[in-house]
DRENNU-192268 format. One record per residue: residue in one letter; y, x, z of N, C-alpha, C in turn. Coordinates in steps of 0.05 Angstrom, whole numbers, padded with zeros to 5 digits, always signed. Example, Ala and Ser with C-alpha at 12.3 -4.5 7.8 and 13.67 -1.06 7.14 Angstrom:
! residues 2
a-00114+00264+00156-00090+00246+00156-00066+00264+00156 s-00045+00257+00142-00021+00273+00143+00001+00258+00157 
! end
This chain:
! residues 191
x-01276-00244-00574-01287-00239-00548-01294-00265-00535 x-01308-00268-00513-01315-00285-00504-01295-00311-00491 x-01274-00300-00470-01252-00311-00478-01235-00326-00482 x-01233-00319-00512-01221-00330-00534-01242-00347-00546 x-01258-00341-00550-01287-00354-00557-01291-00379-00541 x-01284-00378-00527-01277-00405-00497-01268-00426-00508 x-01240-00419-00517-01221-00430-00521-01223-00449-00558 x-01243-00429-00570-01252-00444-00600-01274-00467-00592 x-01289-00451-00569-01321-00469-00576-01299-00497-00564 x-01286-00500-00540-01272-00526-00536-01254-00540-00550 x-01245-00530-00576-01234-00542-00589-01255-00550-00614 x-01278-00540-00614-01295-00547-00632-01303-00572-00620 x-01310-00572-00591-01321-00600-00575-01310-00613-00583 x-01280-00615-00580-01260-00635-00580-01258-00654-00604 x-01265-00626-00627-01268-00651-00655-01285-00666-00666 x-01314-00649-00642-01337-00665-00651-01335-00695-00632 x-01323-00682-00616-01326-00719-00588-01308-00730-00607 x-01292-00731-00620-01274-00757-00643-01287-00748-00670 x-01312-00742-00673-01334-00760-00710-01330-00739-00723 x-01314-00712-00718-01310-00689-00741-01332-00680-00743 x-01340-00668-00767-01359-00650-00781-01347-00621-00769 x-01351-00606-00750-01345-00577-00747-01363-00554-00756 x-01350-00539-00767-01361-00508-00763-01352-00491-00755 x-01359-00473-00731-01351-00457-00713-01358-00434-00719 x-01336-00419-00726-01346-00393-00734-01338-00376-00712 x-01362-00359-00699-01379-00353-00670-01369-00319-00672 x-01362-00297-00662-01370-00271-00659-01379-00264-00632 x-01386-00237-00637-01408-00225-00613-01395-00243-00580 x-01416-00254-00580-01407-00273-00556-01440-00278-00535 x-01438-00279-00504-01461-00290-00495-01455-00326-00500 x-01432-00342-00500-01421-00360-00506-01434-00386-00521 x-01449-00404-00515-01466-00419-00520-01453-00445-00532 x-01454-00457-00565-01445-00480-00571-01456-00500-00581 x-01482-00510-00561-01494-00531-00579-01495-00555-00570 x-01483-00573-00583-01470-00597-00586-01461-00612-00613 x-01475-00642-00611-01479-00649-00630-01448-00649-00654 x-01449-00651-00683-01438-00646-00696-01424-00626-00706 x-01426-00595-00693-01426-00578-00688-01450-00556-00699 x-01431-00540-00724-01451-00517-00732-01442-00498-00731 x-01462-00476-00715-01453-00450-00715-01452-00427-00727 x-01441-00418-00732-01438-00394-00762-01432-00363-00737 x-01456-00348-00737-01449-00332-00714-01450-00301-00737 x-01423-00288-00725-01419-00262-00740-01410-00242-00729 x-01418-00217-00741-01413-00188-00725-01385-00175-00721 x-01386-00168-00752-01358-00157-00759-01341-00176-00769 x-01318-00156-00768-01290-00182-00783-01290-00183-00814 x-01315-00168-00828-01309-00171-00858-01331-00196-00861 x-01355-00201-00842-01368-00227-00830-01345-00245-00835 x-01336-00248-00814-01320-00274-00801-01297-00279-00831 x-01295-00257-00843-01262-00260-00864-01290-00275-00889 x-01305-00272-00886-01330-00275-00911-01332-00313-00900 x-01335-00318-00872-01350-00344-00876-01321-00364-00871 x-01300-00346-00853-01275-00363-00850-01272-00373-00879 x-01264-00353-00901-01257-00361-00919-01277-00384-00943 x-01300-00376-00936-01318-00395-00964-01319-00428-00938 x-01313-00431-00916-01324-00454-00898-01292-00473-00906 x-01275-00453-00911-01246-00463-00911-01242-00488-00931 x-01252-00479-00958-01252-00490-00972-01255-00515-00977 x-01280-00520-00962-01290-00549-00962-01279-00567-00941 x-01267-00553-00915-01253-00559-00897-01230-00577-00899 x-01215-00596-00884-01185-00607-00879-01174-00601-00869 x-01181-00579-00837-01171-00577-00813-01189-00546-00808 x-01167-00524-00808-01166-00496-00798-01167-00491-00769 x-01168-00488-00754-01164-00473-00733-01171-00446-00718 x-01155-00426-00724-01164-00403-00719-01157-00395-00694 x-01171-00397-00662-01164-00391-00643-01168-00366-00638 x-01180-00346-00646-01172-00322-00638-01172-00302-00659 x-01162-00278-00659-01164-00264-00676-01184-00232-00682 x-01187-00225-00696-01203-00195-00701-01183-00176-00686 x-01190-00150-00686-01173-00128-00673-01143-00120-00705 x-01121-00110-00698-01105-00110-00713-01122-00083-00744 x-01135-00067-00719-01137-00039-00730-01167-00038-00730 x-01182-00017-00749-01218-00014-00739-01202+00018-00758 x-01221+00030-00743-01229+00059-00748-01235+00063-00778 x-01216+00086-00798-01217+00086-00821-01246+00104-00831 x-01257+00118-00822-01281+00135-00816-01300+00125-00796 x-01317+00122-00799-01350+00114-00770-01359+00130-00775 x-01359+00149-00750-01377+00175-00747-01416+00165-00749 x-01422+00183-00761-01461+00172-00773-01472+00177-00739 x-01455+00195-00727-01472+00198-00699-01458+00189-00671 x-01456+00195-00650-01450+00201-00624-01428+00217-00624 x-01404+00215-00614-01388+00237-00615-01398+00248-00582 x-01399+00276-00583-01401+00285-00560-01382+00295-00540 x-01380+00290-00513-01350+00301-00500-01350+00327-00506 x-01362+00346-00515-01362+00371-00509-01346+00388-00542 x-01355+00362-00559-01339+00372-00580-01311+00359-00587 x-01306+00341-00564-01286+00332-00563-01270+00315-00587 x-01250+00306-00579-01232+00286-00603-01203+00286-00608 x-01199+00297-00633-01169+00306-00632-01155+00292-00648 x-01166+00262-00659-01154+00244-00669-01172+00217-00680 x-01166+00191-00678-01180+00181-00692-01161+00171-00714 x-01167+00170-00741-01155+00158-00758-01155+00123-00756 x-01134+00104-00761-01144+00071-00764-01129+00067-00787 x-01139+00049-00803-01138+00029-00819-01133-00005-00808 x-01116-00009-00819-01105-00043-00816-01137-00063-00828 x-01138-00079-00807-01169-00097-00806-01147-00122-00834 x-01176-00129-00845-01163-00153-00860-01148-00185-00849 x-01121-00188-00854-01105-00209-00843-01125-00239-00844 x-01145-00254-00836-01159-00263-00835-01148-00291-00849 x-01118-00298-00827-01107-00327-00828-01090-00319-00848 x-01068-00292-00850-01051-00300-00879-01072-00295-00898 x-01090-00294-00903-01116-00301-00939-01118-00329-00930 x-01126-00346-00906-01128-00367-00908-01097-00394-00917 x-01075-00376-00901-01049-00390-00913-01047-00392-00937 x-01052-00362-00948-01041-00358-00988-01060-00371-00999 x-01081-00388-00990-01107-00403-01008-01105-00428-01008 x-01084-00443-00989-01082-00462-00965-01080-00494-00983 x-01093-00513-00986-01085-00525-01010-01057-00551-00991 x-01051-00566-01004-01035-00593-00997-01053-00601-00980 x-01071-00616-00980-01085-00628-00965-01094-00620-00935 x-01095-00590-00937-01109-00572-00908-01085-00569-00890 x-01094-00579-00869-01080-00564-00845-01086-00536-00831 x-01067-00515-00827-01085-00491-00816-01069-00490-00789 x-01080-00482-00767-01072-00486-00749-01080-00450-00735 x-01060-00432-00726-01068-00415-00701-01056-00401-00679 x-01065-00388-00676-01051-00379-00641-01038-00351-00646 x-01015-00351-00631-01002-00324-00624-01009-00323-00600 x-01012-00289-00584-01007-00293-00558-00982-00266-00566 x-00975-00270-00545-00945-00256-00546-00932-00248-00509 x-00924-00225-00511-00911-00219-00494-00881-00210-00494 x-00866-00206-00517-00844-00204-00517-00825-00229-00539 x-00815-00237-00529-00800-00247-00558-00815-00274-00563 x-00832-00277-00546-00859-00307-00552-00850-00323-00577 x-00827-00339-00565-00816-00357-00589-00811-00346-00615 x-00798-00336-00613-00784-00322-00637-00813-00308-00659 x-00826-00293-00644-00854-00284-00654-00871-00305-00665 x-00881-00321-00647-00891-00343-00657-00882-00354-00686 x-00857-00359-00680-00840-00382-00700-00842-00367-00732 x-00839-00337-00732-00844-00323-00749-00869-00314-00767 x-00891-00318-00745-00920-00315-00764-00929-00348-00772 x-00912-00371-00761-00920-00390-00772-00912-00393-00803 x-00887-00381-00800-00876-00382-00823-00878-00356-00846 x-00897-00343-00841-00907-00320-00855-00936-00322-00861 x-00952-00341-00846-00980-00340-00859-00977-00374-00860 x-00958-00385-00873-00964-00405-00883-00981-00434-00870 x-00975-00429-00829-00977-00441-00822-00970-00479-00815 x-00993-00496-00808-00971-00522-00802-00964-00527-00767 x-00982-00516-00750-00976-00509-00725-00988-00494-00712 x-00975-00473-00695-00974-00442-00678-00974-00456-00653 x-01002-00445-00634-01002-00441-00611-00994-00413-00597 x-00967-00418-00582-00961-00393-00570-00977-00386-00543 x-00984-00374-00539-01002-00361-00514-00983-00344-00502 x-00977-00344-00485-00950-00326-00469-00974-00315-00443 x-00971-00286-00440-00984-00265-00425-00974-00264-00398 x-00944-00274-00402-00931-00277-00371-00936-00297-00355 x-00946-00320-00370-00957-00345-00355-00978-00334-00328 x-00984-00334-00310-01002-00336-00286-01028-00362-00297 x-01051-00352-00300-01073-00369-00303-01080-00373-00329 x-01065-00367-00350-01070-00362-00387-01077-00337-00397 x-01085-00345-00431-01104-00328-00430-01126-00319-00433 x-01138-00298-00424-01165-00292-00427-01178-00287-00400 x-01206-00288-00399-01223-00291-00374-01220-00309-00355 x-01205-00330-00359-01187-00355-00336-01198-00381-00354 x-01210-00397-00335-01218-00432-00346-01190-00438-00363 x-01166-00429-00353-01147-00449-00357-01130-00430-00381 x-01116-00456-00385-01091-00436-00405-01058-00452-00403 x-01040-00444-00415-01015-00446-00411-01010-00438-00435 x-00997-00468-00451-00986-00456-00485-00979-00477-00495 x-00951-00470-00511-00929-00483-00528-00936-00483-00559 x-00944-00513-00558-00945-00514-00593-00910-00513-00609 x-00910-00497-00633-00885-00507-00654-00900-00512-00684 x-00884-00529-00692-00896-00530-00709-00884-00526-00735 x-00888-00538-00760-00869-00527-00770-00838-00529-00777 x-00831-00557-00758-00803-00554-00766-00784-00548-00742 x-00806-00527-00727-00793-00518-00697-00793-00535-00678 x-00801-00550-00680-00802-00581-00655-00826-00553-00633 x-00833-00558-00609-00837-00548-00585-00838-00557-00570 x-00870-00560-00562-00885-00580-00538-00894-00559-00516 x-00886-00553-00494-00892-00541-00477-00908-00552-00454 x-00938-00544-00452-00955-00560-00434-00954-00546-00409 x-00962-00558-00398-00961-00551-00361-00997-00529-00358 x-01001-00518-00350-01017-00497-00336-01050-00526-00338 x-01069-00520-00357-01088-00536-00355-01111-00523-00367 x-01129-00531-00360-01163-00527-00360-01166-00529-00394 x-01178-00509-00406-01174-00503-00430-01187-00529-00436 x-01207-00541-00437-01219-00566-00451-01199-00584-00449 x-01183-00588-00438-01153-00609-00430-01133-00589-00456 x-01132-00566-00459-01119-00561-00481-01123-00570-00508 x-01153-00567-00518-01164-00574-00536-01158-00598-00539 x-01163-00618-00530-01167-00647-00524-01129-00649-00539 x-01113-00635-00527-01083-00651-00531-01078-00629-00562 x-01094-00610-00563-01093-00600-00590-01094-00611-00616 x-01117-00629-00611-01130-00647-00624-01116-00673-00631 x-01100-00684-00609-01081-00700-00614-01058-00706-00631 x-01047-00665-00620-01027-00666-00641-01033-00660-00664 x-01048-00655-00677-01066-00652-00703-01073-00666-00719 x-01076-00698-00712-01080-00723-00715-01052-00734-00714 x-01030-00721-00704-01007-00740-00712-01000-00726-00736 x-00996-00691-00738-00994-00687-00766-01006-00698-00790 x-01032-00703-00788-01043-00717-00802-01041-00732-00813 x-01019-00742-00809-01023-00772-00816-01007-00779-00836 
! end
């Protein structure tokens, strides 16, 4: 969504303003990213985005998956319109494909993959767990209780861990100021 889409195209800035080669992989967004070093890979569905995440990965050093697909998509697509009059007495769902654990189980030595939880119960603990289940090297926690983080808000509020549980907790800032210290700590893993 747009967003969350926010929150990628600024971390895409962030690597192009320090000489990175980026590719930004884009969904249904009005969300505008053109700036130099910066290519856009714009896609519909999540079997799209699982199609270019995964072949762009490859050639990549540095993952970052700031937002995610929906958990679930509808196991049936009706060919028409459903009408209120014939009403709906169930929809069936199917589990959407895990986007970042195919990118963890592929993940070589050299790559860093980096992504976000948002979380409203259990934040830490949640977090700390899908880092360590999709084969993460650092989890941005997004906490829902924060005031001003998030989605539809300039700003965000979020705790990197990484993988040996270390936990940087930033103060309430203007998402391009996130990116920017994202980027930082990314460059110290790096190294």
């Amino acid at each position: 969504n747009s967003s969350s889409g926010l929150m990628g195209i600024e971390i895409a800035k962030a690597f192009a303003e320090r000489g990175a080669g980026v590719n930004l992989v884009l969904g249904p967004t009005h969300l505008k990213a053109e700036f130099n070093g910066i290519t856009v890979h714009r896609v519909q569905t999540a079997s799209e985005m699982e199609k270019a995440c995964t072949t762009l990965f490859a050639g990549s050093d540095i993952a970052v998956m700031a937002a995610a697909v929906a958990d679930f998509t509808p196991k049936n697509k009706p060919s028409s319109k459903i009408k209120k009059e014939e009403g709906l007495k169930q929809i069936e769902l199917k589990p959407t494909i895990d986007i970042l654990a195919g990118l963890g189980s592929i993940k070589k030595s050299h790559q860093l993959l980096i992504g976000f939880a948002l979380e409203t119960d259990n934040e830490v603990a949640n977090a700390q767990s899908k880092l360590q289940r999709k084969n993460l090297d650092l989890i941005v926690l997004n906490s829902l209780r924060d005031e001003g983080a998030g989605f539809g808000v300039p700003t965000n509020k979020v705790t990197f861990i990484n993988r040996d549980t270390k936990r940087t907790e930033l103060p309430l800032m203007f998402k391009r100021d996130v990116a920017c210290k994202l980027v930082d700590t990314i460059k110290q893993i790096k190294k």
